[in-house]
C-alpha positions, 0 to 999 in steps of 0.5 A: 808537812807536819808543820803545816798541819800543826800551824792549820791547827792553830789556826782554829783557835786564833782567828781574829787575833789582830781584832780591835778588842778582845772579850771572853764569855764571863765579860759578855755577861757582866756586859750583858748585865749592864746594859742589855735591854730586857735586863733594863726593862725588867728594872724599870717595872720592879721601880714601877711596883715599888711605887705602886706598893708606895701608892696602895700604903697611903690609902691607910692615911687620912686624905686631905683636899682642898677645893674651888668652885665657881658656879655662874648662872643667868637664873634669876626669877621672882615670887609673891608672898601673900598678905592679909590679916594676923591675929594679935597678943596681949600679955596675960597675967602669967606673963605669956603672951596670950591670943587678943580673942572676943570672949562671949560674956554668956558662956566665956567662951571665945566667939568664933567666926561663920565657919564654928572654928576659927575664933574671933580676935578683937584686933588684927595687923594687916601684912601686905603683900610681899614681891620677891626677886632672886638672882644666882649670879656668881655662887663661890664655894671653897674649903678644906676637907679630909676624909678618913676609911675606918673599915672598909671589908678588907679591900684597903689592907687586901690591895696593899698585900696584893700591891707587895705581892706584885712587887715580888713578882717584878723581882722574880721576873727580874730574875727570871729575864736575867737568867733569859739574857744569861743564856742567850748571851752563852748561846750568842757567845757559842755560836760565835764560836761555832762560826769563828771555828768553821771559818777557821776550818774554811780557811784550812779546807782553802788552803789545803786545796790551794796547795794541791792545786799548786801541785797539780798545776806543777805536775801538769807542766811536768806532763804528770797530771791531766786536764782533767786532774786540774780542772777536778780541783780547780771546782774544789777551789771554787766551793772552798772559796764558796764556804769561805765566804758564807763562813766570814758572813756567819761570823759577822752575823755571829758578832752583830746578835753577840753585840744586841745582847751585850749593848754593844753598837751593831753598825761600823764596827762590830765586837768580834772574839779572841779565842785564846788558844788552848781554850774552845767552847765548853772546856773553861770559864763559866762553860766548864762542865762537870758529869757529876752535875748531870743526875742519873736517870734512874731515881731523879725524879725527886733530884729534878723537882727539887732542883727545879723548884730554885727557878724563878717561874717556880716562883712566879707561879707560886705567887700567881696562885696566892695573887688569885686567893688575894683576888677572892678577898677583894671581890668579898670586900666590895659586898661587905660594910664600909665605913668611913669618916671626913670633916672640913670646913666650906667657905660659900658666897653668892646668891641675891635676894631682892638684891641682898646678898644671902650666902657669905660666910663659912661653915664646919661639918662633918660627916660618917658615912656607913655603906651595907649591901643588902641584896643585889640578886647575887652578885655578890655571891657570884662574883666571889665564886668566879674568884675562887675559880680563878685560884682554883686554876692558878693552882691547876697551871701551877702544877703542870707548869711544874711538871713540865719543867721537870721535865725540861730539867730531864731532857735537858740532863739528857741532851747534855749527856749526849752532847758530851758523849759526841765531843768525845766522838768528834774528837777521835774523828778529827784524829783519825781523819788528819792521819787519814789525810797524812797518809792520802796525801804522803801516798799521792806525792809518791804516786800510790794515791789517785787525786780523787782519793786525795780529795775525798780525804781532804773533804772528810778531814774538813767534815770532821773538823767542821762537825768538832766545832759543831759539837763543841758549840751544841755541848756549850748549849747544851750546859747552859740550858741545863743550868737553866733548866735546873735554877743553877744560873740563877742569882 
């Protein structure tokens, strides 16, 4: 009988021992880390702001361009220039050319004609009148440019610090989806664990009825039970075999979410685990535990905070708030003065005067440009005020997110503390149920136990090994999350 409970023992701790591959915790999370898809994804964005931070440097650097256009249009039209008659010059004796006017001999003034004003010349040309037709046709522009910002408020070098500061958030994001997928892949290896030990205390349950429903089918052939004895564990056997069931489809469930977070395929052929005997959840590896670890809590207040304070969210949420002080200066930027500076040279052809082409040849220029708001009814004003609210409450969340993760560290303290206490309890209980079920069973085989009581004995000694693997699994948790809670599983 003892050999049968050392090898039902056994068995809780090497159930699959004829899997196709075997992975402790420490591999599921170096595979998780390679290839989980949070984990990727996160990369991806910390590549994207690294762009980004590239993007917003090259705004300090003179922009260069290069431009075509081609304009047609069927516009085309005609004007007149009126003529008539033009005074004429002689050269006078300084050598200027003077107006040819009449000079009344009497007075040697010129003589002017009937409206007293306009003088009188003594020779006219006559400029007939001229008809002028245009046509736009093709008009073709071409050139180079560039354009340099001297000053433009603050905006350029503001948005390039704002472009690193995101940049830095991406990384802390990274981490802070590392540390996510860490204890997912701990809480999927534990319940793993959990299930393979409850079909392993399934399978003991079965056994142990599929014994004494051997027995008791002998004793009944004997004329040493009842109907009624057989048919008592026949519906035992039935609800073992129940939990049988519901225990391996627990398993295989345990193995698919262990496979999503490792990158492993969850169709075919899912990845199940080895436990090594000798080793259960929360005793080795990673999942080692130490009650040093867990502060008291008496006076830990300032222990959480600062312990808190190596998380990445502390992190973001402090760079959320400088985010929102950067954002003040950039709205500032738009109402103050900007100045920039560009040249380039044109090329431009097209454009027909009475059939004469008039544009065909290049050109340089350049240009400064200087942009000063004046008034705009307070906008500007405004929008920076609604700036500096939005900082105001970056603060603000910064703070009870703060808060509240400190309280999270403290519960979690709490909640490992307990866990570890009903380890031990459900250790002890585990002990006194299998003597329980010794004694019940040594008694039955010599008559001094009913099988009622046996059953009942064999039911609380599979509660009690069942409520272990429970316990063991909540103490994992247990560990994980408070490494979490406290910035202790971070890289």
């Amino acid at each position: 009988m003892k050999r049968i409970f050392l090898f039902l023992q056994f068995q809780l701790f090497v159930i699959c021992s004829i899997s196709a591959q075997t992975i402790s915790l420490d591999s599921c999370m170096a595979m998780a880390m390679r290839a989980n898809r949070q984990i990727e994804k996160a990369r991806l964005q910390t590549r994207q702001r690294d762009y980004t931070v590239s993007a917003m440097k090259a705004n300090f650097l003179p922009n260069f361009k290069a431009s075509a256009r081609d304009l047609y249009s069927t516009g085309n039209g005609s004007f007149n220039i009126t003529g008539g008659y033009l005074p004429t010059f002689v050269p006078g004796a300084d050598g200027t050319m003077q107006p040819n006017v009449v000079i009344n001999p009497a007075t040697g003034q010129p003589v002017v004609g009937p409206d007293g004003v306009t003088p009188v010349f003594q020779q006219y040309a006559y400029f007939p009148t001229q008809s002028m037709k245009y046509k736009v046709g093709n008009i073709i522009m071409a050139g180079v440019s560039v354009e340099q910002p001297i000053y433009m408020g603050g905006k350029i070098s503001t948005g390039y610090k704002m472009s690193k500061l995101a940049r830095d958030m991406a990384v802390e994001n990274e981490r802070l989806t590392e540390a996510q997928v860490i204890v997912a892949t701990e809480e999927a290896y534990a319940l793993l664990v959990r299930a393979t030990e409850m079909h392993a205390v399934a399978v003991l349950y079965d056994s142990l009825l599929l014994r004494l429903q051997h027995d008791v089918v002998s004793a009944k052939a004997r004329g040493m039970a009842s109907r009624n004895d057989v048919l008592k564990v026949g519906v035992r056997k039935d609800e073992a075999e129940l939990q049988l069931r519901q225990a391996e489809n627990g398993v295989r469930l345990a193995q698919m979410n262990l496979c999503r977070l490792i990158g492993a395929p969850l169709d075919g052929k899912p990845m199940p685990v080895k436990i090594v005997p000798g080793q259960s959840v929360g005793e080795s590896g990673t999942t080692s535990y130490d009650r040093s670890e867990v502060p008291s809590l008496v006076g830990s207040h300032g222990e959480n905070f600062r312990s808190v304070e190596r998380r990445p969210e502390a992190a973001l949420l402090s760079m959320k708030a400088q985010m929102a002080d950067k954002k003040v200066r950039l709205e500032r930027s738009e109402f103050l003065p900007h100045i920039g500076v560009a040249a380039g040279y044109n090329y431009m052809y097209g454009l027909k005067l009475n059939d004469r082409q008039l544009l065909n040849g290049g050109n340089f220029g350049a240009l400064v440009n200087v942009s000063i708001p004046i008034y705009h009814f307070g906008e500007g004003r405004n929008k920076v005020r609604a700036a500096r609210m939005e900082a105001e409450q970056a603060r603000v969340e910064q703070q009870d997110m703060m808060e509240q993760m400190q309280l999270e560290a403290t519960r979690e303290a709490n909640n490992l503390d307990e866990a570890h206490l009903e380890l031990g309890v459900t250790a002890r209980s585990v002990t006194q149920a299998a003597e329980n079920l010794r004694i019940a069973r040594k008694s039955f085989d010599a008559g001094m136990e009913s099988l009622s009581d046996l059953l009942e004995a064999q039911t609380l000694y599979q509660q009690a090994l069942a409520r272990q693997a429970e316990a063991r699994c909540q103490f994992s948790l247990s560990i994980a999350r408070y490494r979490k809670a406290t910035g202790q599983q971070i890289r």
